[in-house]
C-alpha positions in Angstrom: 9.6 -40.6 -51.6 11.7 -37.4 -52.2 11.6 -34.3 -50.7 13.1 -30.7 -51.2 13.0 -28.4 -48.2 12.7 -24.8 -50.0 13.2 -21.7 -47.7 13.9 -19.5 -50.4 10.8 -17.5 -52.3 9.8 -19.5 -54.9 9.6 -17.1 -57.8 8.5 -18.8 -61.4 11.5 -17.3 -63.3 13.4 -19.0 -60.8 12.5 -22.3 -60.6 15.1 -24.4 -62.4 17.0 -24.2 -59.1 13.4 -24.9 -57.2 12.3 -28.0 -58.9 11.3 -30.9 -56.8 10.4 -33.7 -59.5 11.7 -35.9 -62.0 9.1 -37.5 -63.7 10.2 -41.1 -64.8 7.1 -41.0 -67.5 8.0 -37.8 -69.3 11.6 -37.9 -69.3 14.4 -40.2 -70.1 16.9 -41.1 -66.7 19.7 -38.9 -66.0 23.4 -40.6 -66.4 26.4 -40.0 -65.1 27.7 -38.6 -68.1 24.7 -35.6 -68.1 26.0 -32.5 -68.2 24.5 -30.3 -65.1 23.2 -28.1 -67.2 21.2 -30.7 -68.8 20.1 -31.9 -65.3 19.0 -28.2 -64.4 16.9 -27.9 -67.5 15.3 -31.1 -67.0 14.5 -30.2 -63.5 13.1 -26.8 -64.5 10.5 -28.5 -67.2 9.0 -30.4 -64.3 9.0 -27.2 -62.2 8.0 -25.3 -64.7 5.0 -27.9 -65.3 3.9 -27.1 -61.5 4.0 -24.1 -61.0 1.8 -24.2 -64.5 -0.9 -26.2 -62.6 -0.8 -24.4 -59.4 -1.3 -20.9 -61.3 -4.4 -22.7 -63.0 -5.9 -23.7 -60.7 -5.7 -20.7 -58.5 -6.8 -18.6 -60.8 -9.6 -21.2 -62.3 -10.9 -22.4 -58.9 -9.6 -20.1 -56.5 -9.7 -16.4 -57.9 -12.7 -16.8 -59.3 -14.3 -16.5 -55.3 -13.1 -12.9 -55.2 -14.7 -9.9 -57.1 -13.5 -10.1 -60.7 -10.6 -8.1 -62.4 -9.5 -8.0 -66.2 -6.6 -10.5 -64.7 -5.3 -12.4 -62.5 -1.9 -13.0 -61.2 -1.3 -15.8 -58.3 1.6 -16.1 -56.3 2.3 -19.4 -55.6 5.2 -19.9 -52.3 5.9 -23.1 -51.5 7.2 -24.5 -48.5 7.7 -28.1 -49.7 6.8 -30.9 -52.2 6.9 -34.5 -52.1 7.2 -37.0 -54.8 5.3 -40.2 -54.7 5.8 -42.9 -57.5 6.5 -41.5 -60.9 3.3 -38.8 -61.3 2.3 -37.9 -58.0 3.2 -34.6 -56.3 2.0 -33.3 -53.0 3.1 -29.3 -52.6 2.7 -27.8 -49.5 2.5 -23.6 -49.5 1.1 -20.1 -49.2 -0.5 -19.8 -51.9 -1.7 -16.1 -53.2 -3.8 -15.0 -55.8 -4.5 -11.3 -56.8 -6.9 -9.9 -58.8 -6.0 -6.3 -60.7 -7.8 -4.0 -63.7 -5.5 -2.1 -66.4 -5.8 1.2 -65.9 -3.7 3.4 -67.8 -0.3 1.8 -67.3 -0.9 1.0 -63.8 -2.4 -3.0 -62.3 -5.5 -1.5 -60.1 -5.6 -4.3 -57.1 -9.4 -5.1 -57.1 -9.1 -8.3 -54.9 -7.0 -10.9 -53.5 -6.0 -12.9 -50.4 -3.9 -16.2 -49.0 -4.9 -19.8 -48.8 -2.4 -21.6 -47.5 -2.3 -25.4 -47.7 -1.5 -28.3 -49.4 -2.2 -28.8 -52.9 -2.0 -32.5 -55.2 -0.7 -32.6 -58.2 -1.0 -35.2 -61.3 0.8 -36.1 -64.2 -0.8 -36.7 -67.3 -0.8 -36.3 -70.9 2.9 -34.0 -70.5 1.4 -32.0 -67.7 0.0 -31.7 -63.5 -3.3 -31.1 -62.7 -4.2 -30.0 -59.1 -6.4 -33.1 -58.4 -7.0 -31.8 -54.1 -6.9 -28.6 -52.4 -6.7 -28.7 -48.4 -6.6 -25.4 -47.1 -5.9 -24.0 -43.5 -8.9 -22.9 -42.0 -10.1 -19.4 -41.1 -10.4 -17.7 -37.5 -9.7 -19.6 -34.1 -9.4 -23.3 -36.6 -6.3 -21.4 -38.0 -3.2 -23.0 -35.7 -4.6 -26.1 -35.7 -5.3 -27.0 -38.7 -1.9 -25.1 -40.5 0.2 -27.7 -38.1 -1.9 -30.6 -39.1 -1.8 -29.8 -42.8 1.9 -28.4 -42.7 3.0 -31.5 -40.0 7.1 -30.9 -39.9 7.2 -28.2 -42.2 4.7 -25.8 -40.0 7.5 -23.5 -38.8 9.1 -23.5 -41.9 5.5 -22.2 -43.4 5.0 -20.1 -40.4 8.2 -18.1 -41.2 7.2 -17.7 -45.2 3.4 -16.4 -44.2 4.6 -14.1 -41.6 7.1 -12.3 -43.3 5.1 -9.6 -45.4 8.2 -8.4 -46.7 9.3 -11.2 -48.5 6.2 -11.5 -49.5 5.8 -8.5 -51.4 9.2 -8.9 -53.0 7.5 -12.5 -54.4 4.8 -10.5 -55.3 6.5 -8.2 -57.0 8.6 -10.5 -59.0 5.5 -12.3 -60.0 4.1 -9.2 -60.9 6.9 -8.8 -63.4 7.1 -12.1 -64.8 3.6 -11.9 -65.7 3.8 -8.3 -67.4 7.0 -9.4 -69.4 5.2 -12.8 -70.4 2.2 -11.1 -71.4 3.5 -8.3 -73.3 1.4 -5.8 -71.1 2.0 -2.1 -71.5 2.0 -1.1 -67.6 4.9 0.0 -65.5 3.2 0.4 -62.0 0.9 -1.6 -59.5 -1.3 -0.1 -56.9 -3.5 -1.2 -53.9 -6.4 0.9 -52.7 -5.4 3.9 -51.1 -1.2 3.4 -51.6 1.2 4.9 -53.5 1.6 2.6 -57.0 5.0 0.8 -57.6 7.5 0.4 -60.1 6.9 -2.9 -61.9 10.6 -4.2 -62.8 10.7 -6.5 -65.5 13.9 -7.1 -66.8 14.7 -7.2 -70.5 
């Protein structure tokens, strides 16, 4: 079993450095005389794969609980993943998802919120499906059931979901990746009843 500790944000457009798998199905074993470079993009297909699936289903399965918008943009943070055999991948994180509607060249926020827990992914066919979704529960079942799921990693994920901050940088970068891989002609984002924001995708 492998297994990547990540502290950092996991941002989409970052996750060549992020990837937790190698895939022994998909793609041919790494030699010594690899280039890193070669390593790093092999590592970011397989992350790239994920985060793929997760963004599926959380806007398939997950979004689709909340009041509708014209799109959907998730926001995927994981804590940790886990290989197991060659096409197996348990991913523990907080996992967003955020409804908006185009108005104008701003993302109106129509609905949204977190669901933290540990997600299953499978390889097939050159690429993961989530196959399981535990979350965390909701109210006073919160604590307990965030340490169960999250085991060793629980303060790890307990610093990520408390820190709105970081969050809304995550979001923010998501944001952009989304507008810039989507060719959308909107510059700002906005929640009910707060100022909009500057959407920065770079070139």
């Amino acid at each position: 079993m492998k297994k990547m500790k990540l502290w950092a944000l996991a941002a989409i457009f970052m996750c060549c450095s992020m990837a937790c798998v190698n895939n022994g199905k998909s793609v041919a074993p790494i030699t010594k005389e690899d280039s890193d470079s070669a390593k790093k993009a092999e590592l970011g297909q397989h992350s790239a794969l994920m985060y793929a699936a997760m963004n599926r289903y959380l806007t398939d399965s997950v979004a689709s609980h909340y009041a509708p918008g014209e799109l959907c943009i998730p926001c995927p943070t994981v804590v940790s993943c886990d290989q197991h055999g060659t096409d197996s991948v348990t991913v523990l994180g907080d996992f967003w998802v955020f409804n908006y509607n185009v108005v104008g060249d701003t993302l109106k926020m129509v609905s949204g919120g977190s669901h933290p827990g540990k997600m299953i992914l499978q390889f097939a066919e050159d690429r993961y499906e989530v196959t399981s979704f535990e979350q965390v529960e909701d109210g006073s079942n919160f604590l307990p059931s965030a340490k169960r799921i999250f085991g060793d990693m629980y303060e790890a994920f307990h610093s990520i979901n408390s820190d709105q901050e970081a969050r809304e940088q995550a979001r923010a970068e998501f944001i952009a990746k989304y507008v810039k891989d989507n060719n959308l002609n909107v510059h700002y984002y906005q929640d009910y009843g707060w100022p909009a924001k500057q959407i920065a995708v770079n070139n």
